[in-house]
C-alpha positions as CSV (number, residue, x, y, z in Angstrom):
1,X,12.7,11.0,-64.9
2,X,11.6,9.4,-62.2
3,X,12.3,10.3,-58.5
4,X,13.3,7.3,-56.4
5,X,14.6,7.2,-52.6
6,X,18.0,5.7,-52.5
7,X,19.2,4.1,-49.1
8,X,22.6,4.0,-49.2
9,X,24.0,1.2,-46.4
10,X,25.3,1.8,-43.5
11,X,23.4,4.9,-42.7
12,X,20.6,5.9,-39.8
13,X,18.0,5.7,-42.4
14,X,19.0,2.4,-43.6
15,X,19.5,0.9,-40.0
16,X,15.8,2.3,-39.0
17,X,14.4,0.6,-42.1
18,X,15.8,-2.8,-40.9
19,X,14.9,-2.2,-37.5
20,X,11.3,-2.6,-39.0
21,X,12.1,-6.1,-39.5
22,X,11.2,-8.7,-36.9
23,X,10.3,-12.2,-36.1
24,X,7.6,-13.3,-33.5
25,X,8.1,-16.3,-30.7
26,X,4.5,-18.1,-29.4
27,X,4.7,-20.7,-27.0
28,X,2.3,-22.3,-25.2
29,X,2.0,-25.7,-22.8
30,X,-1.0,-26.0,-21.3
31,X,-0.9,-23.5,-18.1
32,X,-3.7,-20.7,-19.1
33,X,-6.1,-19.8,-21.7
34,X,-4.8,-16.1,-22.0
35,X,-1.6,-17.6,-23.4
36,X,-2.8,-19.3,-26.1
37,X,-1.1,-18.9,-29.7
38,X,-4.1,-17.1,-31.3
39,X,-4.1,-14.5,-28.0
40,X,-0.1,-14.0,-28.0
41,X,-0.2,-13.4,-31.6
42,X,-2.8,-10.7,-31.4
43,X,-1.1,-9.1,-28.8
44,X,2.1,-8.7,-31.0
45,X,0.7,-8.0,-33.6
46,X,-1.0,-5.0,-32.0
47,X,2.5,-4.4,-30.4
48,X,3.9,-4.3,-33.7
49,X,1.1,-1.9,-35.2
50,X,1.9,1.0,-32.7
51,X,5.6,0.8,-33.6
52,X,5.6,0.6,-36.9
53,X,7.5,-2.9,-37.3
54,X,6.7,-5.5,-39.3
55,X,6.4,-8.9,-38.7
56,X,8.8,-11.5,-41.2
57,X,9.0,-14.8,-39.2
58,X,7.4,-16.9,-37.1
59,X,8.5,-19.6,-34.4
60,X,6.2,-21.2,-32.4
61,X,6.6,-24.2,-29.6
62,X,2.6,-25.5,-29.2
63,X,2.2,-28.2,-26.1
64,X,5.8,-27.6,-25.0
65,X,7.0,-26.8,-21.3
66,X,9.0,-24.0,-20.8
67,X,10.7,-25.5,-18.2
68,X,14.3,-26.5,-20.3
69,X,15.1,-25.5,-24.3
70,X,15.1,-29.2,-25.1
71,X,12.2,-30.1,-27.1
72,X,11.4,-26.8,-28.2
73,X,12.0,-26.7,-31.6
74,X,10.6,-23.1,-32.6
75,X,13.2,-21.5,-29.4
76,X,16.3,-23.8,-31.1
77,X,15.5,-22.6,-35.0
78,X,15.4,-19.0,-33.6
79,X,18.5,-19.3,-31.7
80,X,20.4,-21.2,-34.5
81,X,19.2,-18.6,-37.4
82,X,20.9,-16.0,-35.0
83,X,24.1,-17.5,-34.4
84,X,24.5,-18.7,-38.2
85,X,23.9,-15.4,-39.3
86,X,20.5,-16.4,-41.3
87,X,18.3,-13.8,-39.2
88,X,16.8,-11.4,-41.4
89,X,15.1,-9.5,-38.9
90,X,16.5,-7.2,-36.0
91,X,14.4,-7.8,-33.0
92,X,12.4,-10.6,-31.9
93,X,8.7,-10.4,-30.7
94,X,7.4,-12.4,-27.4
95,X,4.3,-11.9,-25.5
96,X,6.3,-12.1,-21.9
97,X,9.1,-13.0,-20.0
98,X,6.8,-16.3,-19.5
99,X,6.5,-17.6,-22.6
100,X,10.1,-17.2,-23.1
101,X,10.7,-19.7,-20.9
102,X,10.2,-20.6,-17.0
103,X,13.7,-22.1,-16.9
104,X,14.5,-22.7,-13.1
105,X,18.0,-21.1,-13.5
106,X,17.2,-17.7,-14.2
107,X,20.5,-17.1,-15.8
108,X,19.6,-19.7,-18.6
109,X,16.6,-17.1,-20.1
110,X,19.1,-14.3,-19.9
111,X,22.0,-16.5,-21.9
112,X,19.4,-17.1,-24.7
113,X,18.5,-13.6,-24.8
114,X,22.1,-12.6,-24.7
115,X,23.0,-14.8,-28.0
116,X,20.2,-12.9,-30.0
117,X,21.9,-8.9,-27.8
118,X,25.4,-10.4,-29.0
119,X,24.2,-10.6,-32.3
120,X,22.3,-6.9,-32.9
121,X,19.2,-8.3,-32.3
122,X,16.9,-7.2,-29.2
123,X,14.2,-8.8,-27.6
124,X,10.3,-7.2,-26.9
125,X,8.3,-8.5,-24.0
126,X,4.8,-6.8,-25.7
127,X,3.0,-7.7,-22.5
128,X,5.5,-6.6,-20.0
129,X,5.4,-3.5,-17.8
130,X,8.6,-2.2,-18.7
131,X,10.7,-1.6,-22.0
132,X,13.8,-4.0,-22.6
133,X,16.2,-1.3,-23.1
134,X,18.4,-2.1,-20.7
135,X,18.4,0.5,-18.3
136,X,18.4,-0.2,-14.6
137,X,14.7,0.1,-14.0
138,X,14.3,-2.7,-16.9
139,X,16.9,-5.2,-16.0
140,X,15.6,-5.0,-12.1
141,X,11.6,-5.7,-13.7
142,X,12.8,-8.1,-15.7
143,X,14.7,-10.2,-13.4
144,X,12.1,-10.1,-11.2
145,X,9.5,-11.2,-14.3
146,X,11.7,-14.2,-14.6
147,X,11.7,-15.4,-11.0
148,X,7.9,-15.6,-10.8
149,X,8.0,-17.1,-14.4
150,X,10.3,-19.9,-12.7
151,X,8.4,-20.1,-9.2
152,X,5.0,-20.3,-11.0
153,X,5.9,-23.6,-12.1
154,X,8.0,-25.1,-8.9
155,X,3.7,-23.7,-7.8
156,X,1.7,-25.8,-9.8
157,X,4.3,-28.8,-9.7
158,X,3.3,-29.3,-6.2
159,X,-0.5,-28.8,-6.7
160,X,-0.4,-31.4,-9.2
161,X,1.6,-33.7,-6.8
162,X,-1.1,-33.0,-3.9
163,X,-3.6,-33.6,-6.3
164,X,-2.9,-36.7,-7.1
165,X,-1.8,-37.6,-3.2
166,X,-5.1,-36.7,-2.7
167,X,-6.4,-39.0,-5.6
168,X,-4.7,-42.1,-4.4
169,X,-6.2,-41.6,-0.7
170,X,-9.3,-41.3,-2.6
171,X,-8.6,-44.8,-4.1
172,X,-8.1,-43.0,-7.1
173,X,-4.5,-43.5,-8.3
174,X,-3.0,-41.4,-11.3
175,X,-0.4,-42.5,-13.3
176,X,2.0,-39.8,-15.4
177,X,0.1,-41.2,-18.5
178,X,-1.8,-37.6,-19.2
179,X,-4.9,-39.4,-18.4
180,X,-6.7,-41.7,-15.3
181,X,-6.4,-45.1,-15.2
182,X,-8.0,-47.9,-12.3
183,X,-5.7,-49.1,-9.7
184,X,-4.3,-51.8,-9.5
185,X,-7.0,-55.6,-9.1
186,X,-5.1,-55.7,-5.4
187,X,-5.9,-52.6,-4.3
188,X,-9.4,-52.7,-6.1
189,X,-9.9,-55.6,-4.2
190,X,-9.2,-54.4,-0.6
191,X,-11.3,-51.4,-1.4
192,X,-14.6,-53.9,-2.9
193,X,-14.1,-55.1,0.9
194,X,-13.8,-52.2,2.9
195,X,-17.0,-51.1,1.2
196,X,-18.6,-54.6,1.8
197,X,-17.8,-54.7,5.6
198,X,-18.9,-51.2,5.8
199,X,-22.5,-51.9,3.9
200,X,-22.7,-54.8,6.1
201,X,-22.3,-52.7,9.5
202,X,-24.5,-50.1,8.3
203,X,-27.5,-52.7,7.3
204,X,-26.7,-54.5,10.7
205,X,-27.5,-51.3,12.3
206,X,-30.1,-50.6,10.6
207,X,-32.0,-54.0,11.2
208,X,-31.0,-53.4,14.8
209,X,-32.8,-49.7,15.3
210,X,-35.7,-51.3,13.6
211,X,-35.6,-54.2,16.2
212,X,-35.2,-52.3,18.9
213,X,-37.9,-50.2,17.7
214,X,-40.3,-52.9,17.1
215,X,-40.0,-54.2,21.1
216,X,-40.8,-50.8,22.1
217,X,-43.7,-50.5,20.3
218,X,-45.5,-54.2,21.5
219,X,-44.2,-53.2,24.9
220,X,-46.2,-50.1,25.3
């Protein structure tokens, strides 16, 4: 006869064995090279390698802003598998508080993350300084985490916007196209003609100084 471990349900062994379960959320836009997918996912997997848990899903949201949920289709499938009771997992994986989202109300991150509490299922930041466990230390950390995540992009919103400023008083306009494009044949125009009147002073001037130089010379 063979000896065989039983887990009978609803016991601590039972619960620790699905606590072992968990599903991992990536997300990158396009804000840093340490965040991309292949870095986040070696990070939790190492996370997940110290603690003994193992990894059963996967959502992922490549080239999207973490500014707002919409859009985000790998965030709304992990939601909606919680709420519908399809998780099969107990906790959920993300690198940081960041790449959970940088959504401007802070209270939005902490309603998404409350669905998946409501539901028995907690949420790792692997990256983050402190462990989600809800004590007081943790739930100070983490709303601060969240602020910067959110200010971080109000940041680089406005050095993108004095960027381009700066383009356009280059003569370099930038449309929201993801890419350069030539201004307009108007504005093209008036700046072939600055240039022109300036290339014109600066020859006149030139042909001056050499003038000028030219009398001194026969004079002495």
């Amino acid at each position: 006869m063979v000896n065989a471990l039983v887990i009978r349900r609803n016991t601590q062994l039972a619960k620790d064995q699905k606590a072992l379960r968990a599903a991992q959320y990536v997300r990158m836009s396009t804000d840093h090279q340490k965040y991309s997918p292949k870095n986040q996912r070696a990070a939790i997997a190492a996370y997940a390698a110290q603690r003994g848990i193992t990894i059963v899903r996967s959502y992922a949201d490549e080239g999207r802003s973490g500014l707002t949920i919409f859009g985000r289709t790998g965030l709304n499938d992990l939601i909606q598998d919680v709420q519908q009771g399809r998780a099969d997992f107990n906790c959920i994986l993300v690198y940081d508080v960041s790449r959970w989202g940088r959504f401007q109300d802070v209270d939005e991150s902490a309603y998404y993350e409350f669905i998946c509490r409501r539901a028995g299922i907690a949420i790792h930041y692997c990256e983050e300084e402190f462990e989600n466990d809800g004590s007081l230390t943790s739930v100070l950390l983490k709303s601060v985490s969240r602020v910067e995540a959110a200010n971080f992009s109000r940041k680089l919103s406005k050095r993108v916007f004095h960027r381009a400023e700066s383009r356009c008083t280059l003569g370099i306009l930038a449309r929201w196209t993801g890419r350069l494009r030539l201004p307009p044949a108007s504005y093209r125009r008036h700046r072939q003609a600055a240039r022109a009147a300036q290339t014109w002073r600066t020859e006149a001037f030139q042909k001056r100084s050499r003038y000028s130089r030219s009398r001194t010379e026969i004079r002495n």
